[in-house]
C-alpha positions as CSV (number, residue, x, y, z in Angstrom):
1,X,-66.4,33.7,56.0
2,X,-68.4,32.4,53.6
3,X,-67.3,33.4,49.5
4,X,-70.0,33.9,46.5
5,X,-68.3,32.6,43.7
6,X,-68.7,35.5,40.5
7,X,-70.9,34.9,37.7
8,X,-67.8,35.2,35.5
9,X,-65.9,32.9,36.9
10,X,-69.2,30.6,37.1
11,X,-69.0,30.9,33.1
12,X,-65.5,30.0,32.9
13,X,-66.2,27.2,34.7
14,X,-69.0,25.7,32.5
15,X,-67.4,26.4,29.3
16,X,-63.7,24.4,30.7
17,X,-66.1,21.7,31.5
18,X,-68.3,21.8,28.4
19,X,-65.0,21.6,26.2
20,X,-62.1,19.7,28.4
21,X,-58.5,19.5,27.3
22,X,-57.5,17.7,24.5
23,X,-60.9,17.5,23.3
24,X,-61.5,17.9,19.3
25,X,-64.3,19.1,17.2
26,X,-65.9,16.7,14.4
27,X,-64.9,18.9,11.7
28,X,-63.9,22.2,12.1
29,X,-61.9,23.9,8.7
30,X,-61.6,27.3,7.0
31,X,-60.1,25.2,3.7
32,X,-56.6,27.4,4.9
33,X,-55.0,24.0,5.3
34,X,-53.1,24.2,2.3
35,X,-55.3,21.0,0.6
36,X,-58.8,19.6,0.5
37,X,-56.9,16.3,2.3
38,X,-55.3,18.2,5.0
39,X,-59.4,19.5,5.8
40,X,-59.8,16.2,7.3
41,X,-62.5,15.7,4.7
42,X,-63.5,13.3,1.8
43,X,-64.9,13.7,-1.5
44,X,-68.0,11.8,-2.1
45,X,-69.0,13.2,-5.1
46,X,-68.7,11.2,-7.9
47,X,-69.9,14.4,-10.3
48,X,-67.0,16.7,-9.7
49,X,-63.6,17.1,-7.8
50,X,-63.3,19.6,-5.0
51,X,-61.1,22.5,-5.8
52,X,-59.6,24.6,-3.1
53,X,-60.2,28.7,-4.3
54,X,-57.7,31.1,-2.5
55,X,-59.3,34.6,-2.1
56,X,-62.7,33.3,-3.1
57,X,-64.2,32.5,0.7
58,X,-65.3,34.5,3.5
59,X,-63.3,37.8,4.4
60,X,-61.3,36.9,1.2
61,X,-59.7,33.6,2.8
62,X,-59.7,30.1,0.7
63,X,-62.8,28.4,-0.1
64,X,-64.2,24.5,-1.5
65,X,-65.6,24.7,-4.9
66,X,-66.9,22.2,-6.3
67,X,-68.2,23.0,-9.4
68,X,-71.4,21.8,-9.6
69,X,-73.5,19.4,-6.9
70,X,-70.5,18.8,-3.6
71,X,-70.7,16.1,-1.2
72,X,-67.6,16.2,1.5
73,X,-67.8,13.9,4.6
74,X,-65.6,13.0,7.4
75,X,-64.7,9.8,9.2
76,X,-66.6,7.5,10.2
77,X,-68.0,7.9,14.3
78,X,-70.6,7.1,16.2
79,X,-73.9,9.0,15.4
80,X,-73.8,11.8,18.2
81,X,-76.9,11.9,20.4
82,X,-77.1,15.9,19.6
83,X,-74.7,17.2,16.9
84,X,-74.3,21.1,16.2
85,X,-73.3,21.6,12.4
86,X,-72.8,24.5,11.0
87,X,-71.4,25.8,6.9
88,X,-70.9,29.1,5.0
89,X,-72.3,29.0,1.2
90,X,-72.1,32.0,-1.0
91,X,-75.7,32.5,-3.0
92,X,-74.7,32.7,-7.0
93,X,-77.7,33.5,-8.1
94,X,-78.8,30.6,-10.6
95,X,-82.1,29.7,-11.3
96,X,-82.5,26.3,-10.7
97,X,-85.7,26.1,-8.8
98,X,-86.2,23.2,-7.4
99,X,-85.3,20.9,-4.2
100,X,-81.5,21.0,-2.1
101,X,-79.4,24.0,-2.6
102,X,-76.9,23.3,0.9
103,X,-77.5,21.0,3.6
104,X,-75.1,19.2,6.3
105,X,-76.0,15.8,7.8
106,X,-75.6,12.1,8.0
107,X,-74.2,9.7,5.7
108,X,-73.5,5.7,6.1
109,X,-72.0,5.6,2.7
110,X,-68.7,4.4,1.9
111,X,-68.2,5.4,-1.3
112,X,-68.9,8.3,-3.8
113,X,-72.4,8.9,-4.7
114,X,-74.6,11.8,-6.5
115,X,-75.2,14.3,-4.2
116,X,-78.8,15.0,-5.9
117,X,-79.6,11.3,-6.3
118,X,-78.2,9.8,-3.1
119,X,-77.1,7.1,-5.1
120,X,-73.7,5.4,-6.2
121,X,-71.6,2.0,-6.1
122,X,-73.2,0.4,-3.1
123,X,-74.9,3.6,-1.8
124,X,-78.9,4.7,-2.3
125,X,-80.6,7.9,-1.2
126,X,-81.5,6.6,2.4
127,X,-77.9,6.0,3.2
128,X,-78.1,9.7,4.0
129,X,-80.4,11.7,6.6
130,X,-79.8,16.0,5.9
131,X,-81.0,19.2,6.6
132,X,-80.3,22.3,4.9
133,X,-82.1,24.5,2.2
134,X,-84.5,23.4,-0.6
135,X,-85.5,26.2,-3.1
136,X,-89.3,27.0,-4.3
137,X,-90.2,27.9,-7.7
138,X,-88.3,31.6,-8.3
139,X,-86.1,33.3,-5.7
140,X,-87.8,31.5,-2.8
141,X,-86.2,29.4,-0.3
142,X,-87.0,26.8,2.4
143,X,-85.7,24.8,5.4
144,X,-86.1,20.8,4.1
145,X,-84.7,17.5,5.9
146,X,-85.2,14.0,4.7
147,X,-83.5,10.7,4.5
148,X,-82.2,11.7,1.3
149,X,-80.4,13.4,-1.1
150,X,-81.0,17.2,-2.4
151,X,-83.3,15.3,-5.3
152,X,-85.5,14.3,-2.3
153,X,-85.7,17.8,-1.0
154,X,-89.1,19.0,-2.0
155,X,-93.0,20.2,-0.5
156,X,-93.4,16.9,1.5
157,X,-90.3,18.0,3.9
158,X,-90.3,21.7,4.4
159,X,-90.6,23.0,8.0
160,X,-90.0,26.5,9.7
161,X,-90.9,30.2,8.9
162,X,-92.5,30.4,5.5
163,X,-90.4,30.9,2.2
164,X,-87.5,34.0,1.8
165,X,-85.8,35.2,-1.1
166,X,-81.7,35.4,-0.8
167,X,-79.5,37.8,-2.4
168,X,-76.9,37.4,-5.0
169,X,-73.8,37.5,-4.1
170,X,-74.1,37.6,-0.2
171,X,-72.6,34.8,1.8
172,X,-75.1,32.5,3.7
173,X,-74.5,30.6,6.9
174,X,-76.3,27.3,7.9
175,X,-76.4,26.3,11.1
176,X,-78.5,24.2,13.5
177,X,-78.4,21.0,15.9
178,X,-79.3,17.5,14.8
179,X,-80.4,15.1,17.5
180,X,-80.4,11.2,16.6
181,X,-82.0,8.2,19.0
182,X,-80.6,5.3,18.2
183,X,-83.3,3.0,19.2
184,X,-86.2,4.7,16.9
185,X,-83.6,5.6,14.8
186,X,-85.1,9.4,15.0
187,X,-83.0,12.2,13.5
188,X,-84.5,15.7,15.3
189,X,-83.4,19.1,13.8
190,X,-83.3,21.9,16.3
191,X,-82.6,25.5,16.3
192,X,-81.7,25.6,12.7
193,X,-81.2,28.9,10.7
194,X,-80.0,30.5,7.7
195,X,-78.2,33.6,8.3
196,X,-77.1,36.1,5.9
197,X,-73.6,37.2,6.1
198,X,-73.5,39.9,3.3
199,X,-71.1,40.0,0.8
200,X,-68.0,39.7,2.7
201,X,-68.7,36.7,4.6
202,X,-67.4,38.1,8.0
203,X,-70.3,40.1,9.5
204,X,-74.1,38.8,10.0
205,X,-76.3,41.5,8.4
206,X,-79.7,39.7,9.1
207,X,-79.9,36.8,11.1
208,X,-83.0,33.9,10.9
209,X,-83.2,34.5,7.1
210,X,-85.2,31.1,7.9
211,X,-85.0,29.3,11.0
212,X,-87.0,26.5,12.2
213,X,-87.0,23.7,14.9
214,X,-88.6,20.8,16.3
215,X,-89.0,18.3,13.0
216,X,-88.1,14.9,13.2
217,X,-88.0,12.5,10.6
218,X,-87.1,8.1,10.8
219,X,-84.6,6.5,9.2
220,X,-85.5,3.0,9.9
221,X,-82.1,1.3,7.6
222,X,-79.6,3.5,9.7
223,X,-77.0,1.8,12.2
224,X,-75.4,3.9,14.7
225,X,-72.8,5.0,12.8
226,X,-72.2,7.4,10.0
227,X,-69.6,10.5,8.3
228,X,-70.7,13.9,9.6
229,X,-71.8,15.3,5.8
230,X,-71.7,18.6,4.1
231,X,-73.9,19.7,0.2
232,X,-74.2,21.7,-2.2
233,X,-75.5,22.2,-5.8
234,X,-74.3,24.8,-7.6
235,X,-77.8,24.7,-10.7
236,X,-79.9,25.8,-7.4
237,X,-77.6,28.2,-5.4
238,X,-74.5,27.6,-3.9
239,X,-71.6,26.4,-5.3
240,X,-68.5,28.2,-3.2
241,X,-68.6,27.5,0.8
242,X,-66.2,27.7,3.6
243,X,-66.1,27.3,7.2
244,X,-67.4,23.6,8.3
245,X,-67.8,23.1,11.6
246,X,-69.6,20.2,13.7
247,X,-69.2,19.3,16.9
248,X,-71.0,17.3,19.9
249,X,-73.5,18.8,22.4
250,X,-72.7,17.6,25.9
251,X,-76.3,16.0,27.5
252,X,-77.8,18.9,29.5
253,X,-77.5,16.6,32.8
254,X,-74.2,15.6,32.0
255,X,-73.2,19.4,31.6
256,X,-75.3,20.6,34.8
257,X,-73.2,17.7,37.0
258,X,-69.5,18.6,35.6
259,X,-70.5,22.5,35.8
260,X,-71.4,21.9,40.0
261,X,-68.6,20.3,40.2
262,X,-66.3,23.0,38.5
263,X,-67.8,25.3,40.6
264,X,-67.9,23.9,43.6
265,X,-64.1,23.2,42.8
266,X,-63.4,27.1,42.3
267,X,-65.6,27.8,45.5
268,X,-63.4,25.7,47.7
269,X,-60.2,27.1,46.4
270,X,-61.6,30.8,47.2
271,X,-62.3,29.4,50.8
272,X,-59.1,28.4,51.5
């Protein structure tokens, strides 16, 4: 008798494979860890200390401040091939109105630096390659990525859907996937979107508040190694955020291969 193995179970059977045992995201913190340490993260802002804000984040949980321009990183790995990031911000309604507001990324520094300038002891702007949102003259915001630092954020590195204006007070999640080929030393930045969270943080209101895809940029003075890397600047935007995540995509034929096999493994226990 021959056995059609259900779509659910065909599911499950990606997702075990996609994410085996054992396995760990990059980053992955609500800031409920009890300190910024425990996040797994470092400070790499040399402007202000990070501050961990109980009842200010997302559905009332703890939240980073930083207090005025962030920069938070983790440990040192090799630069994924695809990397999904993701970040909640929470808009405070300044009016600084020009370049980075919140971005995630790259770094290859090794020390703090200015999160506008890109620059510290032993650390310039192209030590770091980010994505994120770069804000227009007024209430009007952009998706910008450069090998930079929010100070680099500007007109010559805007891509996707044309400028949007955000709303006080509403919580704002970034998200996106950033590809990197270590022989060109290409960063790519797909799928990436702003979402608007309202004010509570916990349910998407509007989603694709900007969203954009496909823009590459070279960042010929990289390795092939580098901290996953998280912004803000409070003068422009965002100043309170919560939730970091990053993680690695699997390679689409790598993923197709163990999913068969997953399958074919479920298949043959149904048959017997």
């Amino acid at each position: 008798m021959r056995y059609l193995l259900p779509a659910s179970a065909a599911l499950a059977a990606v997702a075990f494979v996609a994410s085996p045992a054992g396995a760990a995201p990059i980053v992955n913190t609500g800031f409920e860890e009890g300190s910024f340490a425990a996040a797994g993260l470092n400070d790499f802002s040399n402007i202000t200390a990070p501050t961990l804000t109980a009842g200010a984040g997302t559905g009332g949980s703890t939240a980073l401040d930083f207090g005025s321009d962030g920069a938070s990183a983790g440990a040192t790995r090799t630069i994924d091939a695809a990397a999904a990031f993701s970040m909640f911000g929470k808009y405070n309604g300044n009016a600084g109105t020009s370049n980075g507001t919140m971005s995630f990324g790259w770094t290859q520094a090794a020390a703090d630096f200015n999160p506008f300038n890109g620059t510290g002891t032993g650390v310039v702007a192209t030590d770091h390659v980010i994505v994120g949102v770069a804000r227009d003259a007024g209430n009007a915001f952009r998706l910008s990525a450069v090998n930079g630092a929010h100070g680099q954020m500007n007109s010559a590195n805007l891509f996707g859907n044309s400028a949007a204006a955000l709303t006080s007070g509403d919580w704002y999640r970034l998200e996106g996937t950033i590809g990197f080929d270590p022989s060109t030393k290409a960063f790519t930045f797909t799928n990436v979107s702003l979402d608007d969270f309202g004010p509570a943080g916990t349910t998407q209101v509007t989603a694709d508040v900007l969203s954009g895809t496909g823009f590459t940029l070279t960042a010929p003075t990289f390795g092939t190694t580098a901290r996953p890397l998280y912004m803000t600047n409070r003068d422009r935007g965002f100043q309170v955020t919560d939730n970091y995540f990053a993680d690695a995509v699997p390679e689409p034929a790598s993923l197709g291969l163990l999913a068969a096999a997953a399958i074919g493994l479920l298949a043959g226990r149904r048959r017997k």
